[in-house]
N, C-alpha and C positions, 0 to 999 in steps of 0.2 A: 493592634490590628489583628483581624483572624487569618487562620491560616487559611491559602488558597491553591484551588488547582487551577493548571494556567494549560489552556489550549494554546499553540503557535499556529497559527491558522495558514493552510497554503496557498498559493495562488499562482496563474502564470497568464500571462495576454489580457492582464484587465479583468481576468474571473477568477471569484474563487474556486479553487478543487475543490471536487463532492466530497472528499475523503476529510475534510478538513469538520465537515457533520459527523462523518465517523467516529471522528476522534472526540465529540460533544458529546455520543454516547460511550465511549469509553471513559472519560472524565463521573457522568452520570452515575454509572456504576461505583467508580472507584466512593461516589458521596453515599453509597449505599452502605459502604464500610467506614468509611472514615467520614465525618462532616466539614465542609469545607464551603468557601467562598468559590464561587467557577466564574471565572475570566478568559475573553479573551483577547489574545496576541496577533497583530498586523504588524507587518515590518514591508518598507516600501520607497521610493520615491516620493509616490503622490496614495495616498494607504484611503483618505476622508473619505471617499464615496466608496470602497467595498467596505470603509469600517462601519458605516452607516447601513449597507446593503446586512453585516450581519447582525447587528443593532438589531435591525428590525425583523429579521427572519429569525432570532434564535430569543430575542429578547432578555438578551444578557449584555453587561458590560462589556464595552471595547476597550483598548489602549492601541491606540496607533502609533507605531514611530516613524516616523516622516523626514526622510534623509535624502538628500541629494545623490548623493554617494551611493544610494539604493536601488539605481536603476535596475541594473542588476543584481543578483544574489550573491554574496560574498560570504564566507565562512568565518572569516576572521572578524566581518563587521558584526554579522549575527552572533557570532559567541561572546561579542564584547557587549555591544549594546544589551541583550537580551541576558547578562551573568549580570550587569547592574541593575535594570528592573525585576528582575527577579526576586533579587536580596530584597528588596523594597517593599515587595508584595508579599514578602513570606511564603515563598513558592513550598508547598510539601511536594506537590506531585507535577511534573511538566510533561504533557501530551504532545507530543511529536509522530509527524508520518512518520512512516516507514519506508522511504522513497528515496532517492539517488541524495536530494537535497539535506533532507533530516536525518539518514546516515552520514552526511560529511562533517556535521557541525552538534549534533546531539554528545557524542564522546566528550568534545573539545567543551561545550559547555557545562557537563557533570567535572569534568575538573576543575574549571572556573570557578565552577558553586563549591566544590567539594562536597561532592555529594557521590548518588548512586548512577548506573545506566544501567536500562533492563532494555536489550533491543528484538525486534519482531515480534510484540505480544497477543497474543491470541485470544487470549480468556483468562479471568478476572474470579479469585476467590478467596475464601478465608479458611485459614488455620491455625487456629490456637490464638483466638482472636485478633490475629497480623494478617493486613492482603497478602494476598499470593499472587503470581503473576506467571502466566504458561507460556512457554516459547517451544517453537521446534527445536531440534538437534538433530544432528548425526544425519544429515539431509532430509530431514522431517521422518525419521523414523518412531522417535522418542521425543513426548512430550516432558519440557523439563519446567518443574515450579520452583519460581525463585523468590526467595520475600529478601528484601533491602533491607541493609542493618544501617543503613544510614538516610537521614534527611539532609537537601530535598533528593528524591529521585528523576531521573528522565529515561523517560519511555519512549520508544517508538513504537508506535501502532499497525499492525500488519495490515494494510488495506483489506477492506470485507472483511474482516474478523468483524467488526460491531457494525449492527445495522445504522442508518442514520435514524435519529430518533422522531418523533413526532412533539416540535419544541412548542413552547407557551409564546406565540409572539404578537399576543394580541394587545401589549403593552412593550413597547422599542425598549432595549438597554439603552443606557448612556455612553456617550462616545466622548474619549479624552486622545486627542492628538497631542503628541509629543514631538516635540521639532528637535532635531541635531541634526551635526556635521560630525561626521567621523571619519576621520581619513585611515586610513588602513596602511598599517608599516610592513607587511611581510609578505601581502600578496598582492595582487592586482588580476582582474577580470582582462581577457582578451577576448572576451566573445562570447557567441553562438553559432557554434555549425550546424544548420539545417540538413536533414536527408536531402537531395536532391527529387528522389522517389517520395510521392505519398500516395496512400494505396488506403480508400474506405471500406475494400470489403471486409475486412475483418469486424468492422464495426457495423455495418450491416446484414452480416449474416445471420443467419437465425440457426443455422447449422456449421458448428467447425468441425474441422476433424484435423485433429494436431499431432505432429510426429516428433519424438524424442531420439536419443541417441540408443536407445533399444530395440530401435527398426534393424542396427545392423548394418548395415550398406546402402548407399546412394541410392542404387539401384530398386531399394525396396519402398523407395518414394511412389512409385506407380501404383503400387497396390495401396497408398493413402489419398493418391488423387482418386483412383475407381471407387474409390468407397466414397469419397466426396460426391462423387457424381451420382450421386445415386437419390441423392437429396437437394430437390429445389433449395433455393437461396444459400450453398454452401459456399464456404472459403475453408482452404488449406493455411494452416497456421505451424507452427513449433516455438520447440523452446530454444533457449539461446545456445548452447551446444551444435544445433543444428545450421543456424544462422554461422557460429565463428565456425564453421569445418567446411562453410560455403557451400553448403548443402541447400540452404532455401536465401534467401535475401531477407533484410533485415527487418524489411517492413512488413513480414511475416511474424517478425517476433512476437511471441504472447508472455506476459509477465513481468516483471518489477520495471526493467530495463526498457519493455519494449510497448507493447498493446495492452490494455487494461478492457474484455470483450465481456462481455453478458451474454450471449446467443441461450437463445431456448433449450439447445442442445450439444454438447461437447462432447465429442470424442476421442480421448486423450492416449495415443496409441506408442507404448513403447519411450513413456515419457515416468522419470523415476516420483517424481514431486517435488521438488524441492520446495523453500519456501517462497523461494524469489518463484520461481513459476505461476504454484497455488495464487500468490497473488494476483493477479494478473487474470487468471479465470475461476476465482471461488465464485463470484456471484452468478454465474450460468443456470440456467432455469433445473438442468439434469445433467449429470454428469456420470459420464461410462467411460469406464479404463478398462487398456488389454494390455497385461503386464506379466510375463513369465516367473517374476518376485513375488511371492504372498505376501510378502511382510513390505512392498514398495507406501511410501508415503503418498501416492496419489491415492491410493484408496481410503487413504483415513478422510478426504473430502470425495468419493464418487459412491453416485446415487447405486451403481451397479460396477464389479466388480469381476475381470474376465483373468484367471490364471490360466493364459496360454500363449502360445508361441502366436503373434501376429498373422507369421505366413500362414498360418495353417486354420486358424480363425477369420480372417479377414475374406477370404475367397468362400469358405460355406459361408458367411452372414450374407453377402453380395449374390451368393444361388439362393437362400431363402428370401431372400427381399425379392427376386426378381419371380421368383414363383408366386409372389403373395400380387 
């Protein structure tokens, strides 16, 4: 059998994640360097019709596992089930989000294989004819390249690092469901706690303007809502620091944890980057930071670049917008 790279496809409410295409073009690439078979992976309750659903949009092979047990997402079922198809398949490379879910159970499965984990990866290249593989570090200051000295690997994929690709699906993959029962000995699911609040303007907005922990004090919140105001269809957003110090509410949050927003426009104020952030709003149409750090990671993704103190930028941009 050849060797294959295996997409874990993600899903939640009956859809698959967009991000789940993502990771078909990161796979893509990786066949640019190394030649491979690409599959992909559904895991599920009831998996047949999204396995069909990507069947036929990506025109590649499915494998569904179709578990009772799967109602919900369990860690201990997906590193069990998914460490035995794997060996089966010959996994070299395993495509994983990079998301609450595929960080919990990605580690746990590179043990089961014995194998590698490369997590948050960004971009994809070769050296000295082995892939390479670039992640953040140091809160996204330093981009780090790492090649794996072992097979198979598992990757997670940073959301919006790879665009989704433009697939061949004028001819369906094949779809092979897989039935089990797996009962799970060490953990068990109690739930899902919903927010009580849900709040669509952040996904409607065409303008955010988001505040980080480099605003300084609560009080300098005012000066990110006047800026907001300044521009039809805005919503106020931040990152998660601002949200846990009860600074904004949660359904403000923008990034891994919280809102994943596209807006035309982002203004990301006193926010350092990290990578869990950057996720959450790389795909923005333009993107402007105002950071009193040169060397902050937000800038290695903004279209424009402001080294200056907030308070004192923020007030002349809002006198020249109102003169213009």
């Amino acid at each position: 059998m050849d060797r294959s790279t295996v997409i874990v496809a993600e899903h939640q409410g009956g859809k698959i994640d967009p991000i789940t295409y993502e990771l078909a073009s990161c796979a893509m690439e990786i066949q640019r360097y190394r030649p491979t078979s690409l599959k992909f992976v559904i895991l599920g309750d009831k998996v047949e019709d999204l396995a069909e659903e990507l069947a036929n949009n990506t025109g590649k092979d499915i494998i569904g596992i179709q578990d009772p047990n799967l109602v919900s997402y369990n860690a201990e079922a997906y590193k069990t089930l998914l460490g035995d198809l794997l060996q089966d398949l010959r996994a070299t490379y395993v495509c994983i989000a990079h998301t609450t879910k595929g960080l919990d159970y990605a580690p746990a499965l590179a043990m089961r294989l014995q194998g590698g984990c490369i997590t948050g990866v960004e971009h994809i290249s070769q050296e000295e004819l082995r892939i390479c593989f670039s992640r953040a570090i140091y809160n996204g200051k330093i981009l780090a390249n790492v090649i794996p000295e072992t097979e198979p690997t598992v990757l997670t994929i940073q959301p919006g690092a790879f665009k989704a690709p433009n697939l061949d699906n004028s001819i369906a993959g094949s779809v092979e469901i897989r039935k089990t029962t797996f009962e799970t000995q060490q953990s068990r699911r109690l739930g899902v706690k919903q927010t009580k609040e849900s709040d669509s303007a952040l996904a409607e907005a065409e303008v955010i303007v988001a505040a980080g922990r480099g605003i300084g004090k609560k009080g300098k919140l005012e000066l990110i809502y006047r800026l907001a105001a300044i521009f039809p269809k805005s919503a106020v957003g931040g990152s998660r620091p601002m949200c846990d110090m009860g600074w904004m509410e949660y359904k403000r949050q923008v990034g891994l944890t919280g809102a994943t927003v596209m807006p035309k426009l982002y203004l990301a104020c006193g926010i350092s980057g990290s990578s869990q952030h950057i996720a959450g709003m790389r795909a923005s149409g333009f993107i402007a930071a105002i950071n009193t750090d040169p060397n902050a990671a937000i800038f290695n993704v903004a279209d424009v670049c402001v080294v200056e103190d907030l308070t004192r930028f923020i007030p002349v941009l809002i006198e020249e917008y109102e003169k213009q």
